[in-house]
MITIBA-312883 format. One record per residue (C-alpha): residue number from 1; residue in three letters; x, y, z. Coordinates in steps of 0.2 Angstrom, whole numbers. Layout:
<atoms>
(atom NUM 'ALA' (X Y Z))
...
</atoms>
This chain:
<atoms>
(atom 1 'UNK' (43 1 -105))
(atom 2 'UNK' (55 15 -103))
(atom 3 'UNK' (66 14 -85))
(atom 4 'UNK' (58 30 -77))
(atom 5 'UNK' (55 25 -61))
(atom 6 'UNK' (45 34 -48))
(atom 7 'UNK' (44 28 -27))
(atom 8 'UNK' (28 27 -23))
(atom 9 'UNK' (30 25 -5))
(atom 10 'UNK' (26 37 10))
(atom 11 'UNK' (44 39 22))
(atom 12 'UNK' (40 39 41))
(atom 13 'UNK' (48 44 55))
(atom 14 'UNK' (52 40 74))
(atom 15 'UNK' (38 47 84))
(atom 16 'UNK' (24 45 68))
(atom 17 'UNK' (9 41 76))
(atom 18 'UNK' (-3 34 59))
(atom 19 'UNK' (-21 30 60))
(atom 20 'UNK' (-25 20 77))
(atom 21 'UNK' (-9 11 76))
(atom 22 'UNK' (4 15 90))
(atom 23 'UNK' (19 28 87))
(atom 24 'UNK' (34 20 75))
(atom 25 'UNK' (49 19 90))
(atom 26 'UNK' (66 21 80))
(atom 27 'UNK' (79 19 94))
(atom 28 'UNK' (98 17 92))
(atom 29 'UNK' (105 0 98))
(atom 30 'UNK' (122 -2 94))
(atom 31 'UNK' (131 18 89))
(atom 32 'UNK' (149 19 83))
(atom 33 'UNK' (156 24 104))
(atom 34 'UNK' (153 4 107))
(atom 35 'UNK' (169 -2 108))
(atom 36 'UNK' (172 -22 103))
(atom 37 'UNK' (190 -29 100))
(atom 38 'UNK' (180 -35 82))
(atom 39 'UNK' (180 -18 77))
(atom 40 'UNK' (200 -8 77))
(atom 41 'UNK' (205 7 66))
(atom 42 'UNK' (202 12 53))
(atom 43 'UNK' (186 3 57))
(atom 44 'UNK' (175 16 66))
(atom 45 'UNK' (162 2 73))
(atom 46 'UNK' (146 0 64))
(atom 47 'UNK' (127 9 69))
(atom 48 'UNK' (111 -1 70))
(atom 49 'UNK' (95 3 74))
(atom 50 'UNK' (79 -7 85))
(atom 51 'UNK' (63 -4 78))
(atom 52 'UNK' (46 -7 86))
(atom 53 'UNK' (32 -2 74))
(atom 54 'UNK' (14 -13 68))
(atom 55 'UNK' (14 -22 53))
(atom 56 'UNK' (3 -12 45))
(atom 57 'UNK' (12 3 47))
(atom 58 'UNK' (14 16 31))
(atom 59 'UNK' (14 10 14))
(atom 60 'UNK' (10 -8 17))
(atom 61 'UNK' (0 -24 11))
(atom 62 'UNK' (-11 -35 21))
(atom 63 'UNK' (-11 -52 19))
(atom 64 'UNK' (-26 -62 20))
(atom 65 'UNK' (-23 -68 37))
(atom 66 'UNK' (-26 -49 42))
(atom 67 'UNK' (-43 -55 41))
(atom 68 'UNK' (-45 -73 40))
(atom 69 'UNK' (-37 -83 54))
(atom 70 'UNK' (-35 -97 41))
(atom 71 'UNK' (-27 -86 27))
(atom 72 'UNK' (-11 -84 21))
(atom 73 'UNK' (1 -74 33))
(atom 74 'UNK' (12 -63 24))
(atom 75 'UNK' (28 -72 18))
(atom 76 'UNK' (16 -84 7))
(atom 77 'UNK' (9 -70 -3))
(atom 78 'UNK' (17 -76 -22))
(atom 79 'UNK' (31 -63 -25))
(atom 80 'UNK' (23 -60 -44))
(atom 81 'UNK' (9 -55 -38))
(atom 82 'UNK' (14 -38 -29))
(atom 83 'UNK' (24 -35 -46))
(atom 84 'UNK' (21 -34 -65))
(atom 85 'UNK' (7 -24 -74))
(atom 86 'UNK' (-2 -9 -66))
(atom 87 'UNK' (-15 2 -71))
(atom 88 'UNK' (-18 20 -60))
(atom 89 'UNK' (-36 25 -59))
(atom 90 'UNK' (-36 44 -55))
(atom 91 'UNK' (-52 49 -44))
(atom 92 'UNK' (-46 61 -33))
(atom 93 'UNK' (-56 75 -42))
(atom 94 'UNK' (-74 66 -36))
(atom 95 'UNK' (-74 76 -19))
(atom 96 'UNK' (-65 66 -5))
(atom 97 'UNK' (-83 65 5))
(atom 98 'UNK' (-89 54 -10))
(atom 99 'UNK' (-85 35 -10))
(atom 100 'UNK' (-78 25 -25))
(atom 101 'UNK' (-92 15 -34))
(atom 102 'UNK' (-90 6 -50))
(atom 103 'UNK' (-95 21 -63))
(atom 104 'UNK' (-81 31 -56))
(atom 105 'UNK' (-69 19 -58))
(atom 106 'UNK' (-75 15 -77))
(atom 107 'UNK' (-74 34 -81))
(atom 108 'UNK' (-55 36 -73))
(atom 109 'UNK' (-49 23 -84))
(atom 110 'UNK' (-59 31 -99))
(atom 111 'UNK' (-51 48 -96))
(atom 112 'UNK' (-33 40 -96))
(atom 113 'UNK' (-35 29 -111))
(atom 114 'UNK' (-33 12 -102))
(atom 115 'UNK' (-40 -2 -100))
(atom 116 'UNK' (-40 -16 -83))
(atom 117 'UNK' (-36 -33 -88))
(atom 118 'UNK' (-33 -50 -77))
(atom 119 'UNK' (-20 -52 -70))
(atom 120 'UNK' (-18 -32 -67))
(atom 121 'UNK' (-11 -22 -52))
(atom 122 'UNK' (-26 -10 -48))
(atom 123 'UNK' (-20 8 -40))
(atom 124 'UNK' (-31 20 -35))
(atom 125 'UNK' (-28 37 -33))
(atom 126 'UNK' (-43 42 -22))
(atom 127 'UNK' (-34 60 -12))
(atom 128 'UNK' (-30 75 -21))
(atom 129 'UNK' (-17 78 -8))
(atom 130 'UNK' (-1 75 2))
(atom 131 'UNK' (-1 59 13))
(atom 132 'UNK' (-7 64 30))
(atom 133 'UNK' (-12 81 25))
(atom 134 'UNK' (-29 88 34))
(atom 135 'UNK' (-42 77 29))
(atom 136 'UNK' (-35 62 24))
(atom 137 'UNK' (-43 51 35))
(atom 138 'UNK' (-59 58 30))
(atom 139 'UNK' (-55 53 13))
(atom 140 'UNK' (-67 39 10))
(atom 141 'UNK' (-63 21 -1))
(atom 142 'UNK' (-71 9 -12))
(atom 143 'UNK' (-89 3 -8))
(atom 144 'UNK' (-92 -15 -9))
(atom 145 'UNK' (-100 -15 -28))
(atom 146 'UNK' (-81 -7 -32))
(atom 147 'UNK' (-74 -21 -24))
(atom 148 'UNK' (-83 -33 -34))
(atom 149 'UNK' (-80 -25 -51))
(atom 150 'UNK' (-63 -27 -48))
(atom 151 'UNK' (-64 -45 -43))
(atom 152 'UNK' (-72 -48 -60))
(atom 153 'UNK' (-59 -37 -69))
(atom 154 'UNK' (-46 -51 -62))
(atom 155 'UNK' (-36 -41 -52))
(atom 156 'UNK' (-22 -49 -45))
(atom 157 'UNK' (-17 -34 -32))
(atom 158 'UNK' (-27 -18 -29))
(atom 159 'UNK' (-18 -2 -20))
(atom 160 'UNK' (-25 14 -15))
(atom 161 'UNK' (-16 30 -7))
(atom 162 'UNK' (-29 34 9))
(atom 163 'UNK' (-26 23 26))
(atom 164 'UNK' (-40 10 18))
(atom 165 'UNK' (-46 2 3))
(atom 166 'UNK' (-63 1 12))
(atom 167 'UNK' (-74 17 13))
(atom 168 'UNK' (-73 24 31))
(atom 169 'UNK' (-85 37 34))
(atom 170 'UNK' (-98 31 40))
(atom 171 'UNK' (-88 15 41))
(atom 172 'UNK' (-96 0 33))
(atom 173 'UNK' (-94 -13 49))
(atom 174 'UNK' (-95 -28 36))
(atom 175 'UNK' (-78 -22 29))
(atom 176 'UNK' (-85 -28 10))
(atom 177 'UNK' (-66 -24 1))
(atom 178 'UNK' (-55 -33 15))
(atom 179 'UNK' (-67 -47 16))
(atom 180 'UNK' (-67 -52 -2))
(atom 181 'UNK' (-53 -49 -10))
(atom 182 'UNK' (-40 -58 5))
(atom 183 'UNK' (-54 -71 4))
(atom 184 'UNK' (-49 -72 -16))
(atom 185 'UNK' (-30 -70 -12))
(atom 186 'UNK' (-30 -55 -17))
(atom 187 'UNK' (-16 -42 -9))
(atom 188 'UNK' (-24 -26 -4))
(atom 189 'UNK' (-9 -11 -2))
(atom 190 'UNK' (-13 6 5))
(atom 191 'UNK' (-3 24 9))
(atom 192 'UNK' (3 26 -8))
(atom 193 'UNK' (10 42 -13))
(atom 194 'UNK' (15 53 -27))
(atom 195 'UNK' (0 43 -38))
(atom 196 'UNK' (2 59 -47))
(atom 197 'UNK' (18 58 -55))
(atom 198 'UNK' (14 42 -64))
(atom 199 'UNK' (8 48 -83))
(atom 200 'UNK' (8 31 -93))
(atom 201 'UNK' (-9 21 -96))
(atom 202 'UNK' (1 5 -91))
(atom 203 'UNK' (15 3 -83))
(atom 204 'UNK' (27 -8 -71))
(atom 205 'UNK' (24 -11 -49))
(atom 206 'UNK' (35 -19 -39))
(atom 207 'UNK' (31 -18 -18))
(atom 208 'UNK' (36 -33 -12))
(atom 209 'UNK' (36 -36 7))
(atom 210 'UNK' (48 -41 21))
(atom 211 'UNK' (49 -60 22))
(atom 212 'UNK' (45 -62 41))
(atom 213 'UNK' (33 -77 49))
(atom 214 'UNK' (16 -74 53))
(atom 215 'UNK' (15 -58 50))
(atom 216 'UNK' (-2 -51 45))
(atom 217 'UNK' (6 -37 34))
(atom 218 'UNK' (23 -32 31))
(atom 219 'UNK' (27 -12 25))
(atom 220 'UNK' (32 -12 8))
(atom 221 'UNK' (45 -1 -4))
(atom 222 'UNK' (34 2 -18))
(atom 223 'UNK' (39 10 -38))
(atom 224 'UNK' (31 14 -54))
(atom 225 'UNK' (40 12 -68))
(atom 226 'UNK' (37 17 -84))
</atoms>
């Protein structure tokens, strides 16, 4: 592995509303005009920021606690496995009305010389566009036979760059991708971007996610390097 590293992580904004999730509120708490007898010249005071936002806002994973009340909440997901060995199946040119099945997967990692081994991080690069760009919640996900093809693959983590992992139109109400995998353990990250730029058949992920209590999710600051 060579040490190009590309984020792969979509920025957001005060004011971004993102799929049915509320706004993210940025608002300024403490600004450099507070004045505290802690902070004298040439100390200019300090900036913070409040932030009010969903878990599961941006480029985030869901722990299995998203969907099963007994599962594990977000700061017991094992750090290794949102880190390590990555392989990038490229299906964006399929028509983004047409949902991932197993064949499509099999033929992406044909066309990029790679193969999926346990123990990988799956990404899938299922929009041919820019994150948010017209469409992109039309863009549909992985049916429930993809899902268990990667479960025999031994997948350790499986990302995609669309708001879900499970196809959404017409929405499948049994939810087959989030049910099985966090059933299994198995981290599921999505709102990916710049899939694109990464070239390598294998490469190195790192995303891991804020260490907070209970949460259900946590956003993450996600790279490819290669």
């Amino acid at each position: 592995m060579g040490n190009r590293v590309i984020d792969i992580s979509c920025e957001t904004y005060n004011g971004l509303a993102h799929f049915v999730h509320p706004p993210l509120t940025v608002i300024d708490y403490h600004q450099r005009t507070w004045n505290h007898l802690a902070f004298q010249a040439p100390s200019q005071g300090f900036d913070t920021k409040f932030l009010m936002m969903i878990d599961h806002y941006g480029t985030h994973v869901d722990a299995p606690s998203h969907i099963h009340p007994d599962g594990l909440s977000v700061e017991k997901i094992p750090v290794e496995d949102l880190m390590g060995d990555a392989v990038l199946m490229d299906v964006s040119d399929r028509g983004d009305n047409v949902m991932i099945t197993p064949s499509l997967l099999e033929a992406a990692l044909k066309k990029r010389g790679a193969e999926l081994r346990p123990g990988d991080i799956a990404l899938i690069r299922a929009w041919p566009k820019g994150w948010l760009e017209d469409g992109f919640y039309e863009c549909r996900g992985i049916n429930g036979e993809a899902t268990d093809w990667l479960i025999e693959h031994g997948v350790k983590a499986v990302g995609i760059d669309i708001a879900t992992l499970d196809d959404l139109l017409p929405c499948d109400p049994t939810r087959p991708a989030h049910v099985r995998l966090l059933k299994r353990n198995i981290p599921i990250m999505e709102n990916f971007t710049n899939l694109e730029r990464i070239r390598s058949p294998r490469f190195q992920f790192i995303g891991l996610p804020l260490k907070i209590r209970g949460l259900t999710a946590s956003p993450i600051r996600a790279v490819a390097i290669e």
